[in-house]
C-alpha positions as CSV (number, residue, x, y, z in Angstrom):
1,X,40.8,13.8,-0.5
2,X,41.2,11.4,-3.5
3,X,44.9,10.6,-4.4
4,X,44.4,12.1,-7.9
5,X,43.5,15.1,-6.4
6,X,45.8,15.2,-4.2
7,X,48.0,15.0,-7.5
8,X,46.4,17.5,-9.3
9,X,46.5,20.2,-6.6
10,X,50.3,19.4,-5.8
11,X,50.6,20.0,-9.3
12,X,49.3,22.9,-9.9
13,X,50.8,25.0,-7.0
14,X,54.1,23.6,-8.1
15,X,53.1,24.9,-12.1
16,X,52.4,28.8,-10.4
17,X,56.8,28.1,-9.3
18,X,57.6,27.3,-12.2
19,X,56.1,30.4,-14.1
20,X,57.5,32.8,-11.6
21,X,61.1,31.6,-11.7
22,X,63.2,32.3,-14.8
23,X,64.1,29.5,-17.1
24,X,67.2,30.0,-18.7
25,X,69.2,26.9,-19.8
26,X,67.3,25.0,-17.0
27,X,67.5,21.0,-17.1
28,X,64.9,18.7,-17.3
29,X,64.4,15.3,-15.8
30,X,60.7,13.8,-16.2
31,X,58.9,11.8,-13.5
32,X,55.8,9.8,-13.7
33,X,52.8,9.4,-11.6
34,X,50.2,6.8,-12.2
35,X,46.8,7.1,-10.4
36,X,44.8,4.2,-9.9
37,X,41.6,5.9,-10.2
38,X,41.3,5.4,-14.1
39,X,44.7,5.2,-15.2
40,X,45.1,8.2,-16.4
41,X,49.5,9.1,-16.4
42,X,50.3,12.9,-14.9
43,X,53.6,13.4,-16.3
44,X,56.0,16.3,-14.3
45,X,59.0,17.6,-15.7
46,X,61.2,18.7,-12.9
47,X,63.6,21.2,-13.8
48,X,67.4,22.0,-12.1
49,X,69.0,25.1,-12.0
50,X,73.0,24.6,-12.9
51,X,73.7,24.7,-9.7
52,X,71.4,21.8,-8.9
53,X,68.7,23.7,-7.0
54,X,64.6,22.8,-8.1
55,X,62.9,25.2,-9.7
56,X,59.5,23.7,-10.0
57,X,57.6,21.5,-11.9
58,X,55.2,21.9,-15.5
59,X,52.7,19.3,-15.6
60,X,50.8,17.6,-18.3
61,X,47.7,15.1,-18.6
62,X,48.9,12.4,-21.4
63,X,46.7,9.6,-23.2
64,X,47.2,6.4,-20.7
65,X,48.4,3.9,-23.5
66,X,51.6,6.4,-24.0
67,X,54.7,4.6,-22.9
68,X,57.1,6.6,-20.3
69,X,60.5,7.5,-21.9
70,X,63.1,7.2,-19.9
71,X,64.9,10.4,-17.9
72,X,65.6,13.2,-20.5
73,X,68.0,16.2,-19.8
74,X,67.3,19.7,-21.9
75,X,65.9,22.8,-22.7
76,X,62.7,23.2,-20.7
77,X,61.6,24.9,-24.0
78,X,62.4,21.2,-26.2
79,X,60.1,18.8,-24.0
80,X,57.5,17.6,-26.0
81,X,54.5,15.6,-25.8
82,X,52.6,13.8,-28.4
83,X,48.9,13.1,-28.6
84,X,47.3,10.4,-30.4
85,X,44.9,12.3,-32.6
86,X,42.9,9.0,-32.2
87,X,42.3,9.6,-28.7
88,X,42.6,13.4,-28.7
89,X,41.6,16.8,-30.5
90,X,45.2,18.3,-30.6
91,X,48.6,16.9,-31.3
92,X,51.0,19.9,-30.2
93,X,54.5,20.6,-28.0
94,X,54.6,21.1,-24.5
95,X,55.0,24.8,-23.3
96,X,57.0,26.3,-20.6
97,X,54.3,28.5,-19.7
98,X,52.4,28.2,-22.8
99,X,54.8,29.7,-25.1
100,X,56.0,26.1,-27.3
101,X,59.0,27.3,-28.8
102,X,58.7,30.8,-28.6
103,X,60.5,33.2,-25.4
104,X,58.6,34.0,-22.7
105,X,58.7,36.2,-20.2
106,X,56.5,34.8,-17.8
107,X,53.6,37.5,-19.0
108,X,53.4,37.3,-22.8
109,X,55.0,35.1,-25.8
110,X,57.2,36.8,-28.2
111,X,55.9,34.7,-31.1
112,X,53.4,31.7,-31.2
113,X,55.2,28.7,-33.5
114,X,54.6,25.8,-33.0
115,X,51.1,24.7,-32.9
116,X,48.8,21.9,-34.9
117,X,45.3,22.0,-33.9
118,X,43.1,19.4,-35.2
119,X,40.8,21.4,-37.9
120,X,37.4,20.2,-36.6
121,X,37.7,21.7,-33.1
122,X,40.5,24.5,-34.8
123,X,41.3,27.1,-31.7
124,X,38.9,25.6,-29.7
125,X,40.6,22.5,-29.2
126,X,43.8,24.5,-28.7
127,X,42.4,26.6,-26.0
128,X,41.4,23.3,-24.3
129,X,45.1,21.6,-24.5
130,X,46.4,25.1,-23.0
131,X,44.3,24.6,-20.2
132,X,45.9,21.5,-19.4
133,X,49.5,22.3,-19.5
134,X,50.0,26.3,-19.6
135,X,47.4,27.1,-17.0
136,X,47.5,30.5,-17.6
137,X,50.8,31.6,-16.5
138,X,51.1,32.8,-20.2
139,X,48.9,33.6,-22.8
140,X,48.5,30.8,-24.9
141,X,49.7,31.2,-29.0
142,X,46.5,29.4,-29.5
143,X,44.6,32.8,-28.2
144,X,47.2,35.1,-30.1
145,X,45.7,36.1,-33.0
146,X,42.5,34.1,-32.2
147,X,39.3,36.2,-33.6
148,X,36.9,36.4,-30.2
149,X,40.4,36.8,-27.9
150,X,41.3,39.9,-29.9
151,X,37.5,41.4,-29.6
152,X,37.1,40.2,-25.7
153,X,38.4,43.8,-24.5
154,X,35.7,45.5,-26.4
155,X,32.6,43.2,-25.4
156,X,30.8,45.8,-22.9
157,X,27.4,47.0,-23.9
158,X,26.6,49.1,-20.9
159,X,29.8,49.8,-19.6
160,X,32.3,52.4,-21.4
161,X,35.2,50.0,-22.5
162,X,38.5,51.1,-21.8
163,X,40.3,50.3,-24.9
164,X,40.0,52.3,-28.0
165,X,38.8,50.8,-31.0
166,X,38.5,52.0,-34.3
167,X,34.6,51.5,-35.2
168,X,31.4,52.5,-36.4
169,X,27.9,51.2,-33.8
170,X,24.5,51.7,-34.8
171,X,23.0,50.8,-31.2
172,X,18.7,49.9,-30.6
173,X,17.6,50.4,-27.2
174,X,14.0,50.1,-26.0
175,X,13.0,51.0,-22.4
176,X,10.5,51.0,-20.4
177,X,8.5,52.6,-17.5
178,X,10.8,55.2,-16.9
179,X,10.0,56.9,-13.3
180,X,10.3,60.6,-12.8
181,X,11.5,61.7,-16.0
182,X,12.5,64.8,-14.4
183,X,14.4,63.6,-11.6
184,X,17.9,66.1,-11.4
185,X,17.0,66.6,-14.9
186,X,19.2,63.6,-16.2
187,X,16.3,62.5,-18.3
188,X,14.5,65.5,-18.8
189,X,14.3,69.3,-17.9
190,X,11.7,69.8,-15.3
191,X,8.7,69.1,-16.0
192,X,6.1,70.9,-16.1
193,X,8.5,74.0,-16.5
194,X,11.2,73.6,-19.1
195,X,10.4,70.3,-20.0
196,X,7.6,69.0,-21.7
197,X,3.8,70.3,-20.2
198,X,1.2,69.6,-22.5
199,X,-0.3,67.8,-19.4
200,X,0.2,70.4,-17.0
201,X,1.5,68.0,-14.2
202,X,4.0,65.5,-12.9
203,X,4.6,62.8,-15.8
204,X,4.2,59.5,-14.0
205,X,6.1,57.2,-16.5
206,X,7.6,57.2,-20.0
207,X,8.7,54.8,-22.6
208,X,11.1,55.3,-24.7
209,X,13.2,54.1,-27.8
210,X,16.7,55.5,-29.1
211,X,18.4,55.0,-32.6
212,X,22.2,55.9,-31.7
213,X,25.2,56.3,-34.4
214,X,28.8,56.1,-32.8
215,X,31.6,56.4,-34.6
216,X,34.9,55.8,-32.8
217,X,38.5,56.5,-34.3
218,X,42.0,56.8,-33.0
219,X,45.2,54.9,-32.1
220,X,45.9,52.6,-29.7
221,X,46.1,55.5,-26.9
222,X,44.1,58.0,-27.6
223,X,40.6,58.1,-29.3
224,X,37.6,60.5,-29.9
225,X,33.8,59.4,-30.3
226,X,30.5,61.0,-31.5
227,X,27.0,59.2,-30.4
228,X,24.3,61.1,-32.2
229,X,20.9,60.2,-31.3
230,X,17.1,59.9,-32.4
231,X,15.2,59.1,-29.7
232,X,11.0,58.1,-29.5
233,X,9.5,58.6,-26.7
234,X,5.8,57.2,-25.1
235,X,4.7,59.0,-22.2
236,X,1.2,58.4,-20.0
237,X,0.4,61.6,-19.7
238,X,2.2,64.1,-22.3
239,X,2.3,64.0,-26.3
240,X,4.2,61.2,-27.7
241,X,6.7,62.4,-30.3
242,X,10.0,61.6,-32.0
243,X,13.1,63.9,-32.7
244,X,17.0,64.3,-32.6
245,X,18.3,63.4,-28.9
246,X,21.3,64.9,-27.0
247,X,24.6,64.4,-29.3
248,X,27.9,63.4,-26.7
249,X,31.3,63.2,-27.8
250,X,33.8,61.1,-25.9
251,X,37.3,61.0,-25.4
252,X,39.6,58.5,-24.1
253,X,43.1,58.5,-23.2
254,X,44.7,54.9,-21.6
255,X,46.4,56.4,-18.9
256,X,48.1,52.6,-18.2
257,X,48.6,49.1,-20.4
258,X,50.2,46.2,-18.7
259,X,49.9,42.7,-19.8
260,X,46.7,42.6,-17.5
261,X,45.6,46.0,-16.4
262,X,44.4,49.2,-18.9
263,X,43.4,52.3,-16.7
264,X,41.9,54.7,-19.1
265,X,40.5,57.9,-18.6
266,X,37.2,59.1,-20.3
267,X,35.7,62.5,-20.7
268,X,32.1,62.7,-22.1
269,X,30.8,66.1,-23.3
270,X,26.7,66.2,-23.7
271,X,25.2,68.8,-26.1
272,X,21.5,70.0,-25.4
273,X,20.8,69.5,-29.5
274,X,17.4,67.5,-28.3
275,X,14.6,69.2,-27.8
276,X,13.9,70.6,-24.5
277,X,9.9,70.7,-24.6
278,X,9.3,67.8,-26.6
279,X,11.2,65.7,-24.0
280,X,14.4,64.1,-26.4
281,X,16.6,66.1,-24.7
282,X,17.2,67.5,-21.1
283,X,18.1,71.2,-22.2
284,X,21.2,72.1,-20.6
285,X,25.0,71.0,-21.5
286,X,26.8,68.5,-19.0
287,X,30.1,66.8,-18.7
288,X,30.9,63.2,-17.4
289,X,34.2,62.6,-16.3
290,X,35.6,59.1,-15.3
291,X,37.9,56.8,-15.1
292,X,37.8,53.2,-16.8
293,X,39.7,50.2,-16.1
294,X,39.9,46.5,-17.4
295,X,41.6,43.6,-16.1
296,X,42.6,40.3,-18.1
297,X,41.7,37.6,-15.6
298,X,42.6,35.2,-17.6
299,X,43.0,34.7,-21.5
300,X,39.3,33.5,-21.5
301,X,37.9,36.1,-19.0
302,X,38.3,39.6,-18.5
303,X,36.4,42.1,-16.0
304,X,35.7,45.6,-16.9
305,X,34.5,48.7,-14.7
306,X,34.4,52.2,-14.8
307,X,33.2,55.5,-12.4
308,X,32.2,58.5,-13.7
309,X,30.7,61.6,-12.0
310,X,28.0,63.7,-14.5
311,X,27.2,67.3,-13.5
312,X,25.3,69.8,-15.3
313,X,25.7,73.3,-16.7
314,X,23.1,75.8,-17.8
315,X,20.6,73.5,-15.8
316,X,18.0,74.6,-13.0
317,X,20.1,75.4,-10.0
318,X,17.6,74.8,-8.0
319,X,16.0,71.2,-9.2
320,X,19.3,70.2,-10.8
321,X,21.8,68.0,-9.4
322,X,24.6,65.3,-9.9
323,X,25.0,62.0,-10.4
324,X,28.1,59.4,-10.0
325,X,27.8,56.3,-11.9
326,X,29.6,53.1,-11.5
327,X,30.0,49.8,-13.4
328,X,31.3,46.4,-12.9
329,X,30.8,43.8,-16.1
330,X,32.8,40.5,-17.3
331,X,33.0,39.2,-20.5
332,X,34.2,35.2,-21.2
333,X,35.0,33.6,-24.6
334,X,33.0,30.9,-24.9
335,X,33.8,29.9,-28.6
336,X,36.9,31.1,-30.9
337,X,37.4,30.4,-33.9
338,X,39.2,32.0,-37.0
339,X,36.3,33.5,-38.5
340,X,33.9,33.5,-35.2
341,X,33.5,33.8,-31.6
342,X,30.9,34.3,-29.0
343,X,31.3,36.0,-26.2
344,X,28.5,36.2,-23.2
345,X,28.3,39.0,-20.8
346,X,27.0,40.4,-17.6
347,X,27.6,43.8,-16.4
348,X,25.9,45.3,-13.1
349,X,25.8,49.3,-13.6
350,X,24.4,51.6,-10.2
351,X,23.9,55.4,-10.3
352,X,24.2,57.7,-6.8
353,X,21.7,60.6,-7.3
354,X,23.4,63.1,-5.1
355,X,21.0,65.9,-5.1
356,X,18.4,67.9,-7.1
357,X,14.5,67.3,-6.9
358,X,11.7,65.4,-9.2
359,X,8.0,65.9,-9.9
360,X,5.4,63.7,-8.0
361,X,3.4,61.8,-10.8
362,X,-0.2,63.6,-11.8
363,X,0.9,66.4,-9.1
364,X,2.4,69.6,-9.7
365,X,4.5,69.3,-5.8
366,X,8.4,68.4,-6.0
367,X,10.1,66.1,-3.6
368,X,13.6,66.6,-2.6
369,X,16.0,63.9,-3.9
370,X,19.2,63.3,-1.9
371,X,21.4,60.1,-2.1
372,X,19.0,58.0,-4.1
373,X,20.7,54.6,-5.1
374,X,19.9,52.5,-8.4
375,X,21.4,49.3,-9.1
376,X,20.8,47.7,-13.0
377,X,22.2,43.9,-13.9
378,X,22.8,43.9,-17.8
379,X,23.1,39.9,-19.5
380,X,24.3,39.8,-23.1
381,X,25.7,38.0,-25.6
382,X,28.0,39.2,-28.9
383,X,28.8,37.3,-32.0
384,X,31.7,38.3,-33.9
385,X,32.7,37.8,-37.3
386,X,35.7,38.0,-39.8
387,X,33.7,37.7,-43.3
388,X,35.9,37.9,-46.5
389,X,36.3,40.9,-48.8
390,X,36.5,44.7,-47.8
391,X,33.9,44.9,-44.6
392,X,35.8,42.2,-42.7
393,X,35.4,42.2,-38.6
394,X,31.9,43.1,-37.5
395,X,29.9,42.3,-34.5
396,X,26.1,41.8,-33.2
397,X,25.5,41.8,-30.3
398,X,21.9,41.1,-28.0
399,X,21.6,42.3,-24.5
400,X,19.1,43.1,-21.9
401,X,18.7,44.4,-17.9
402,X,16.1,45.2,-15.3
403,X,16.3,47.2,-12.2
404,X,17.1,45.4,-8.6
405,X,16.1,48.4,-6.6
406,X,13.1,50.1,-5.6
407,X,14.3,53.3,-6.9
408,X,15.0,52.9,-10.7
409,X,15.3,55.0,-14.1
410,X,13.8,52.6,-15.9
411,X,12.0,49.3,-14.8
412,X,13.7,46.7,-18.2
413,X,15.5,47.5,-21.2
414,X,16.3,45.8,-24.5
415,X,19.5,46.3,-26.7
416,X,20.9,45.3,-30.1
417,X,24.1,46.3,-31.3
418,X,26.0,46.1,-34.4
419,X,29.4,47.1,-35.3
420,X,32.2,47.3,-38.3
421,X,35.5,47.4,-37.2
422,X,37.6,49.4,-39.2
């Protein structure tokens, strides 16, 4: 191992002590370390309890040409270091867990003073420096306030999100080659039977697009939220034909909020206001309960999951059945800016078909479904904007996915999202 890395990593671990340990009226006296690989200075301010016990230490990466000042003693919270603009993108103070001047807690800043980014790389630049010297232990004031850290919990396409957010989606979806449309009657009601049989057997495959309206509102516990549908659909074998789909209304409640962790739980209620025959609906009333949870991994990154378990009601006891779905995404801020981020995502979502039956393609015989696994992997990307005048903070958002099993609902999908925050 290098002796910069050997730096670096000594560092670091020594960083993580410092964040964990109160800081009080600690004292500082500043070391520095030279490494002769380029020259670059590592500066550590180690700090003394009153009683003369070591706390830790809060490292730094400094231009090389700055001159070492000699030993300084005070507030952990007054130790600055200056950049040469010249040489750098910000010129900003040190933090004792990226907090500047502001109290911390170890978790969270109570304000964020303090801060001159350079406006050509604006929060970008900021989020950069933080790396450098806050490493996380505290959310930087650079991301407070920032436009794409403040939308990063709601990024999801696929999976539910767990926070509730005041907004209104119109959501495009395109899929294809979707394999016994019947199967537990998810899709559709059994067909033929209840579902569509202008064919008179087993529909091998259907295409299918939806037009869906959400509109979301609530506080920063509780919400409520309508989808109302059109859906288009494509079969081989039966009619094609367009119509109103199943409408769902969703509820959330966040059950749990910490500085990292939101545990919420969700309850979705589908109505059977498709039509049953023509195939935009599934005929019967079901109810989705779950549980959602999303976890700040860092300021940048966050991971998001949910389980649910859907089960029917006024469905075919006898080819009917349930279905527990489960959902693992991450979303990363790529770019922030006042007015703009971008935030890229990828979300894996698997349903467990526990029982029921489906419809063998071009055959009027049913085969027995029991345990049937499906896995999906979902990459997106959202742009968000803060625009000027009344419609403010709104989103677009691309996304796709394809099945990894064998066993699938459908084979690929296509997805584009746009949303006003109110």
């Amino acid at each position: 191992m290098s002796n910069k890395a050997f730096w670096l990593m000594s560092l670091a671990a020594l960083t993580f002590s410092l964040c964990a340990a109160p800081i009080g009226q600690a004292q500082v006296v500043t070391h520095w370390l030279r490494t002769d690989a380029d020259s670059v200075v590592i500066s550590a301010e180690a700090t003394h309890e009153p009683d003369g016990g070591e706390v830790g230490f809060l490292p730094s990466v400094i231009p090389h040409d700055v001159t070492p000042p000699v030993a300084s003693a005070a507030s952990i919270s007054a130790v600055s270091i200056n950049y040469d603009p010249s040489q750098d993108d910000i010129t900003a103070p040190a933090q004792a867990c990226g907090c500047g001047a502001a109290s911390c807690d170890g978790v969270n800043c109570d304000s964020c003073a303090g801060v001159q980014v350079n406006p050509l790389f604006s929060k970008f630049g900021c989020h950069m420096a933080n790396r450098l010297w806050g490493l996380g232990c505290c959310k930087s004031p650079c991301a407070e306030g920032a436009l794409g850290y403040e939308w990063l919990p709601h990024s999801p396409f696929f999976i539910e999100r767990a926070q509730p957010l005041n907004h209104v989606q119109l959501q495009i979806s395109a899929a294809y080659n979707q394999e016994f449309p019947d199967r537990s009657e998810f899709f559709w009601a059994r067909s033929p039977g209840g579902g569509p049989n202008s064919a008179g057997v087993g529909e091998p495959s259907v295409d299918y697009q939806d037009f869906r309206l959400r509109m979301e509102i609530g506080g920063k516990r509780f919400s409520t939220a309508t989808d109302i549908p059109i859906r288009v659909i494509d079969p081989v074998l039966n009619q094609n034909t367009a119509g109103f789909g199943d409408m769902s209304l969703i509820t959330k409640l966040v059950l749990f909020e910490g500085s990292e962790w939101v545990l919420t739980q969700v309850f979705k209620s589908h109505f059977n206001t498709g039509s049953r025959t023509h195939g935009t609906g599934n005929g019967h009333v079901s109810l989705e309960p779950g549980v959602l949870t999303r976890w700040e991994m860092t300021e940048f990154t966050h991971m998001h999951s949910e389980v649910t378990f859907w089960f029917p009601l006024g469905a075919d006891p006898d080819f009917s059945g349930e279905v527990i779905r489960y959902g693992l995404g991450f979303s990363h801020l790529w770019y922030d800016g006042d007015a703009f981020g971008v935030i890229p995502t990828l979300e894996f979502v698997g349903w467990t078909v526990l029982d029921g039956q489906q419809t063998l393609p071009n055959s009027l015989l049913t085969q027995e479904v029991d345990g049937v696994g499906i896995l999906n992997v979902y990459p997106g990307i959202r742009f968000v904007f803060d625009s000027p005048g009344d419609w403010r903070v709104w989103d677009l958002g691309f996304a796709g996915g394809f099945a990894v099993t064998t066993d699938h609902w459908y084979e690929g999908i296509l997805q584009l999202n746009l949303r006003y925050i109110y």
